[in-house]
BADOLO-486818 format. One record per residue (C-alpha): residue in one letter; x negated, y negated, z negated. Coordinates in Angstrom, 2 decimals. Layout:
REM residues N
(r 'A'; (X; Y; Z));
...
//
This chain:
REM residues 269
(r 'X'; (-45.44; -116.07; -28.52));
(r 'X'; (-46.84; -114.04; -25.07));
(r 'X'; (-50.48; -114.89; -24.65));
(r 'X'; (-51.94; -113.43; -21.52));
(r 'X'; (-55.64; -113.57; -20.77));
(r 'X'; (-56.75; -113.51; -17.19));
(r 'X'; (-60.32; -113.04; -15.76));
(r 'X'; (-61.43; -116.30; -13.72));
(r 'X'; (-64.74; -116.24; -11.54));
(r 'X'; (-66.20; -118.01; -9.02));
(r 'X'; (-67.11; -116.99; -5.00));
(r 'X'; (-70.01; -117.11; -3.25));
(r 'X'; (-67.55; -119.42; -1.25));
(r 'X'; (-66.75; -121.36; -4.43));
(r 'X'; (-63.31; -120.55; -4.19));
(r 'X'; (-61.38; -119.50; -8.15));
(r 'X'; (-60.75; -115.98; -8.36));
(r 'X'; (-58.41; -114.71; -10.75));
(r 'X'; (-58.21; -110.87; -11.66));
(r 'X'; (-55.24; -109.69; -13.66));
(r 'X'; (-53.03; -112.39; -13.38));
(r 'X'; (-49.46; -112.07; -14.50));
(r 'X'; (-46.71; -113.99; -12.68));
(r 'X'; (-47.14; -117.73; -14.46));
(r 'X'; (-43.65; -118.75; -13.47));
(r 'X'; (-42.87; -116.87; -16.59));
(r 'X'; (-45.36; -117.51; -19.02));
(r 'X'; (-45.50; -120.36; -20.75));
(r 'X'; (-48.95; -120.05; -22.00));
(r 'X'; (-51.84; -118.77; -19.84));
(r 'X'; (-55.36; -118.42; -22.09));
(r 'X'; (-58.62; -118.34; -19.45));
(r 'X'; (-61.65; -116.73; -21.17));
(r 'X'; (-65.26; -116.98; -19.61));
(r 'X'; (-63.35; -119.31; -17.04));
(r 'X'; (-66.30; -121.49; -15.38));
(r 'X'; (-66.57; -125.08; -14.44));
(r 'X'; (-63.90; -125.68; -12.02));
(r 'X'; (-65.43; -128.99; -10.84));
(r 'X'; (-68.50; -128.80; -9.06));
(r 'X'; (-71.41; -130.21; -9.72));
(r 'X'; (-71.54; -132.14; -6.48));
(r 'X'; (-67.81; -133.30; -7.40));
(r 'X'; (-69.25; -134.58; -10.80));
(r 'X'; (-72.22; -136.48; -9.12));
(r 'X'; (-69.10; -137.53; -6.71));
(r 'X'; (-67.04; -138.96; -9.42));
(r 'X'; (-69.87; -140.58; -11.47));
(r 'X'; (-71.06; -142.53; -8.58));
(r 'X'; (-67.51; -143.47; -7.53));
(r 'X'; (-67.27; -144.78; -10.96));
(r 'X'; (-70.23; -146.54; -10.98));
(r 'X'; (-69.75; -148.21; -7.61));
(r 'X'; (-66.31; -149.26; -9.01));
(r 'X'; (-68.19; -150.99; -11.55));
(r 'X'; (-70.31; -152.63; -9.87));
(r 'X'; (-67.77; -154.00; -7.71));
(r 'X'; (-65.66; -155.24; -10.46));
(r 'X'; (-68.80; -157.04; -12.03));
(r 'X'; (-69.25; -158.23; -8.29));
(r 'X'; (-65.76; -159.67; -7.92));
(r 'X'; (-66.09; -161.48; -11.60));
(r 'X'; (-68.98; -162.82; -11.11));
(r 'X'; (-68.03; -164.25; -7.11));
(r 'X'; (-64.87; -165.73; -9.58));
(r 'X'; (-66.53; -167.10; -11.90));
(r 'X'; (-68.85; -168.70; -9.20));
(r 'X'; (-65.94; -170.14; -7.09));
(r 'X'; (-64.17; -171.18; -11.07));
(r 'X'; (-67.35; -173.09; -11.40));
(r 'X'; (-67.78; -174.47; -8.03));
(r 'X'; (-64.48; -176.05; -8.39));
(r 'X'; (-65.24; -177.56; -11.39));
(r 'X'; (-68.20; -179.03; -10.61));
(r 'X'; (-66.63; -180.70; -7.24));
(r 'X'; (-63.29; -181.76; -9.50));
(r 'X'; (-66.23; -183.19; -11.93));
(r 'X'; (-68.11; -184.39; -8.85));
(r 'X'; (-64.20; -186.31; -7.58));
(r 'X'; (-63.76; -187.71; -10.95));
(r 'X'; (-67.29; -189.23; -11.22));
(r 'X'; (-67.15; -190.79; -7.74));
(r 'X'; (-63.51; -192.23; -8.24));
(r 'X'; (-64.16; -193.79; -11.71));
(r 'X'; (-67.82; -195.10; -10.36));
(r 'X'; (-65.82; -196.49; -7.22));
(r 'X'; (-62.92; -198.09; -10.07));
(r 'X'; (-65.75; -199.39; -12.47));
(r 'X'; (-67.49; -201.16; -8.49));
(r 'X'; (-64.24; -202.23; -8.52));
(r 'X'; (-63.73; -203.93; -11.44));
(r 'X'; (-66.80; -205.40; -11.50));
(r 'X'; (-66.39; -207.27; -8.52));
(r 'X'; (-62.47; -208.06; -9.27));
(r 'X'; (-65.06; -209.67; -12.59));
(r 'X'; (-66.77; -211.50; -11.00));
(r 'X'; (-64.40; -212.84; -8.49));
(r 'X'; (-62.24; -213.88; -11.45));
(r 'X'; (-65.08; -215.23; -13.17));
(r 'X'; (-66.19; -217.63; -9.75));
(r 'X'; (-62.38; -218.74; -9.43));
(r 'X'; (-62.22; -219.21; -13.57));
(r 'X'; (-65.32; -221.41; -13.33));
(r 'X'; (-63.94; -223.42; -10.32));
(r 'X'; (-60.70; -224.11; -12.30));
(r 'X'; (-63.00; -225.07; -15.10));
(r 'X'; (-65.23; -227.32; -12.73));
(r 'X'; (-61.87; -228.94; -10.92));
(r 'X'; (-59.95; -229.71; -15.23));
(r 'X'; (-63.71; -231.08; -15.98));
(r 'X'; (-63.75; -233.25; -13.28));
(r 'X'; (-60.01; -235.04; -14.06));
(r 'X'; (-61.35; -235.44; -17.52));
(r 'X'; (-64.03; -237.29; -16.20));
(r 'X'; (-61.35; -239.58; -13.60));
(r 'X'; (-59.74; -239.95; -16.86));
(r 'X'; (-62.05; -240.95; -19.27));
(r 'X'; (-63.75; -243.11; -16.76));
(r 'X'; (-60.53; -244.99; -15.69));
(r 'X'; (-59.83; -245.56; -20.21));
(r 'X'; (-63.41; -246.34; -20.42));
(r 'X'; (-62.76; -249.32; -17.39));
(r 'X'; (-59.62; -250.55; -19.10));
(r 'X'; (-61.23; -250.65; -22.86));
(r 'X'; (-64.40; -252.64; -21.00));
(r 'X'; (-61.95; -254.54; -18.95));
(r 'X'; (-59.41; -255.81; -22.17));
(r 'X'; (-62.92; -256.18; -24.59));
(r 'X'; (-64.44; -258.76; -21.84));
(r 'X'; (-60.93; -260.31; -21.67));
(r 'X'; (-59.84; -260.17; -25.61));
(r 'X'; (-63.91; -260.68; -27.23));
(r 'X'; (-62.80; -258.62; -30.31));
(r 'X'; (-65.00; -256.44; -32.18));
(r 'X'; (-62.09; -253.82; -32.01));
(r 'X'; (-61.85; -254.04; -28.20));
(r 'X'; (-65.42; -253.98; -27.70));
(r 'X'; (-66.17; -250.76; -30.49));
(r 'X'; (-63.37; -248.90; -28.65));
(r 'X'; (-64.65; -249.86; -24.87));
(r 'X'; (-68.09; -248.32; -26.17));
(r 'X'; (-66.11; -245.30; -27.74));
(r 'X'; (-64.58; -244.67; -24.23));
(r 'X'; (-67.59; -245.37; -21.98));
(r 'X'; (-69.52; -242.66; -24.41));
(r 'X'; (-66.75; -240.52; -24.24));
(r 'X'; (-67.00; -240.46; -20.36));
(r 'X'; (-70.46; -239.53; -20.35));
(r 'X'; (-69.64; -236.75; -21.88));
(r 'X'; (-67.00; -235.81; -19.52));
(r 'X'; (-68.89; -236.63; -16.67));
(r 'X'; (-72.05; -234.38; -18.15));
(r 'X'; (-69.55; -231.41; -18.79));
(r 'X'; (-67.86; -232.00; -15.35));
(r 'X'; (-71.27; -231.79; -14.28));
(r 'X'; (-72.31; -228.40; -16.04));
(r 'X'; (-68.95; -227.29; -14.88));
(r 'X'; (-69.69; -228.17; -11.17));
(r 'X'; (-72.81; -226.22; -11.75));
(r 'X'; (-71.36; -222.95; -13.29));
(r 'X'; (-68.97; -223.01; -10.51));
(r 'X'; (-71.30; -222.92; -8.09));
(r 'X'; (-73.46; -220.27; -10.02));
(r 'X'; (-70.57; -218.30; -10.37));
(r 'X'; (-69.54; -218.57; -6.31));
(r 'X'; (-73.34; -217.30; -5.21));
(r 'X'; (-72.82; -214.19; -7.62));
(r 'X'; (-69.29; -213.40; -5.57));
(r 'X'; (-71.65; -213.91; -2.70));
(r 'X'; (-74.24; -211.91; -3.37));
(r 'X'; (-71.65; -209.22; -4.94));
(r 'X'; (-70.19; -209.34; -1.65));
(r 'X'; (-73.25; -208.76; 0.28));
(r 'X'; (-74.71; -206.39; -2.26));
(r 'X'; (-71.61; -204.70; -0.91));
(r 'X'; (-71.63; -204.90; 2.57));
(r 'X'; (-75.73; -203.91; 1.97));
(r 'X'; (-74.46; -200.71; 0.12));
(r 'X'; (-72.06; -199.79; 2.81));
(r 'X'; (-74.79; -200.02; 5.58));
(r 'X'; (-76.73; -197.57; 3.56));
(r 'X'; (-74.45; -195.20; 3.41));
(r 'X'; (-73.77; -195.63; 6.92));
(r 'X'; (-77.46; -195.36; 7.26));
(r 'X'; (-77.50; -192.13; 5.03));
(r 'X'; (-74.79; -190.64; 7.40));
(r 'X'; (-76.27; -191.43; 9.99));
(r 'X'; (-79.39; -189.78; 8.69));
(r 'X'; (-77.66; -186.57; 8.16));
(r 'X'; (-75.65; -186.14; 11.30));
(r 'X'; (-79.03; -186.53; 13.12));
(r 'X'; (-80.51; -183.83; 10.46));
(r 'X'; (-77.74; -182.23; 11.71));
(r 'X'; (-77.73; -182.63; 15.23));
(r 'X'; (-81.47; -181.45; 14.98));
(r 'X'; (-81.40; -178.28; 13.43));
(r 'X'; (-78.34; -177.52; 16.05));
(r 'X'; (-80.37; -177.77; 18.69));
(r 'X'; (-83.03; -176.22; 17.09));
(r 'X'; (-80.78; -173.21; 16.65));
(r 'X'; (-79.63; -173.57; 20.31));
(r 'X'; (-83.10; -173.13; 21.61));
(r 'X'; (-83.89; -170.31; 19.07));
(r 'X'; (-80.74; -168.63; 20.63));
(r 'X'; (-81.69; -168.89; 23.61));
(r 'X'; (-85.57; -167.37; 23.52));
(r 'X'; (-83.03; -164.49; 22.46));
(r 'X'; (-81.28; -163.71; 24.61));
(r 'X'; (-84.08; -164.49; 27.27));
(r 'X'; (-86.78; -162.09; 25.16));
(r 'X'; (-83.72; -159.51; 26.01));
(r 'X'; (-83.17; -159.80; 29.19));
(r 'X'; (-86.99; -159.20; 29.82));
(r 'X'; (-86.34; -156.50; 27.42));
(r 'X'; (-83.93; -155.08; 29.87));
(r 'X'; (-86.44; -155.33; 32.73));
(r 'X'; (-89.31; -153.65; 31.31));
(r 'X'; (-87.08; -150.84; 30.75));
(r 'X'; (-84.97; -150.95; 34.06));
(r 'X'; (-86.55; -148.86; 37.01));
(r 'X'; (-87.23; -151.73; 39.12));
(r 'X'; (-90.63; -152.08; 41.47));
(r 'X'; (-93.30; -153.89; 39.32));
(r 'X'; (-93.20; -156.58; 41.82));
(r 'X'; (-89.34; -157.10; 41.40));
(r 'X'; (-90.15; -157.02; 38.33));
(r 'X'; (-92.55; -160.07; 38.13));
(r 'X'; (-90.11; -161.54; 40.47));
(r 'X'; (-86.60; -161.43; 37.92));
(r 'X'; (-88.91; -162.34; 34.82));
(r 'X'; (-90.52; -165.44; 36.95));
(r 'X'; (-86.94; -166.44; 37.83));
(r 'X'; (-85.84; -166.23; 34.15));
(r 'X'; (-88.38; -168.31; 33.05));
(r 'X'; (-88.23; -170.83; 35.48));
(r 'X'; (-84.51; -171.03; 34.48));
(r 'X'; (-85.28; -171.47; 30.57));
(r 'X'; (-88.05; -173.41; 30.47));
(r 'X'; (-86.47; -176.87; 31.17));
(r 'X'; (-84.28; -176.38; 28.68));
(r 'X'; (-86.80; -175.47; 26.05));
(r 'X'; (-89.93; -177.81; 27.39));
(r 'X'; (-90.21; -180.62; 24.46));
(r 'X'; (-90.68; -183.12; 27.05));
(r 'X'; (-87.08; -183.11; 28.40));
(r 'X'; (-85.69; -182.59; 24.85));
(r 'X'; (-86.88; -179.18; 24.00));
(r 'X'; (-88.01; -177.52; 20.68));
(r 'X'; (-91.76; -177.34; 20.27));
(r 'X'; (-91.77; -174.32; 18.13));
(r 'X'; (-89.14; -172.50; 20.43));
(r 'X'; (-90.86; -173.34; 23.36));
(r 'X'; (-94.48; -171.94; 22.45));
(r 'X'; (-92.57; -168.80; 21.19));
(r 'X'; (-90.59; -168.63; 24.46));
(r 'X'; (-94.75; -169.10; 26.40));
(r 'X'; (-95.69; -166.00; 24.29));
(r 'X'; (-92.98; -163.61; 24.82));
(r 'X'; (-93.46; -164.29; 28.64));
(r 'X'; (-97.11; -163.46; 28.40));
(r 'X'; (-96.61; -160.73; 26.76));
(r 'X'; (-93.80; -159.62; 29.82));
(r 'X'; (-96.44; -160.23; 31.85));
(r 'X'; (-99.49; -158.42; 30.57));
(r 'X'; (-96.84; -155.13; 30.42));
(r 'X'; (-95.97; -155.60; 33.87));
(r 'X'; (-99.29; -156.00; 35.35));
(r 'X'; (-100.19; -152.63; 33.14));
(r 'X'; (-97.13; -150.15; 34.00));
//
């Protein structure tokens, strides 16, 4: 096997010199002694720090995943939790709607019982005062006992109806209450959010106001044109921003500075 050995150095220009170099089309094996460190350091530093900022990046785009994974979750969680709360409200009232009709049911097959037993009580009284017997007049006392009873439990039956309709009723106004508060709570937040609009409205436009007196106080207008642009500017902004007509209080003082401030460097330059 041909080994050839060729000198390798390095230019002031950092360019590869090789001395005694054969024609390496035709060798198939080309030994370098003493060659030097082909990649520069700056190159190394290069790649290192392209490799680290890879890194970083990749740990960046997991993590931003596994945020938005978990983010998901936690509203799917949040979806699942509101829709079995709203089917358990649900339920409960379809309860106690059932319950009220059950107990009117009850209260209405209570209060034939009674009709009943009254009407056999009036016949058993009606054939004992009629007949005299012992057996007539036992069993007319059987069935006027017997519709006591029936009227007591087509009483308590009456009553459980009517307990049962005021708990629909107040289910169905604890309803209607909750809805209002939510409407409420909307409410509440749309005017948050209506706020801190405006808020950001005003603070957008001290802004762009603080730059246009910017652009004055370095424009090579007279002093008194000057006073004269920044006077009209402010007389422009400050009914928007004045928290009598609507305006933001905190905006408003900070727009009263920054034109007291254009002011005093006017009056000096």
């Amino acid at each position: 096997m041909s080994v050839h050995s060729i000198m390798v150095n390095l230019n002031n220009g950092g360019n590869v010199i090789m001395t005694q170099a054969p024609n390496l089309d035709f060798v198939p094996n080309v030994e370098m002694p003493n060659a030097p460190n082909l990649v520069r350091p700056n190159t190394v530093r290069q790649l290192r720090a392209r490799a680290e900022f890879h890194a970083r990046m990749a740990n960046l785009e997991a993590k931003i995943k596994a945020e938005e994974k978990a983010r998901e979750k936690a509203i799917k969680n949040a979806v699942k939790k509101a829709a079995a709360k709203k089917a358990e409200e649900k339920a409960r009232e379809t309860a106690i709607k059932n319950a009220a009709k059950q107990a009117e049911e009850n209260a209405r097959r209570e209060a034939v019982n009674r009709s009943k037993a009254e009407a056999t009580a009036a016949k058993a009284a009606a054939r004992a005062k009629r007949e005299k017997s012992n057996r007539n007049i036992a069993a007319a006392k059987k069935a006027a006992e017997n519709a006591k009873k029936a009227a007591e439990n087509a009483k308590k039956a009456a009553e459980n109806a009517e307990k049962a309709k005021k708990a629909a009723e107040n289910a169905e106004k604890a309803k209607k209450a909750a809805e209002k508060a939510k409407e409420a709570e909307k409410a509440a937040e749309n005017a948050e959010k209506a706020k801190k609009a405006k808020k950001a409205q005003a603070n957008a436009l001290v802004r762009i106001v603080n730059k246009k007196w910017s652009n004055i106080k370095s424009s090579t207008m007279t002093r008194n044109q000057k006073k004269k642009m920044g006077k009209k500017i402010y007389y422009t902004a400050a009914p928007k921003l004045h928290p009598n007509r609507g305006g933001n209080t905190q905006a408003f003082q900070v727009f009263s500075n920054a034109y007291d401030k254009f002011k005093t460097y006017v009056n000096r330059n």
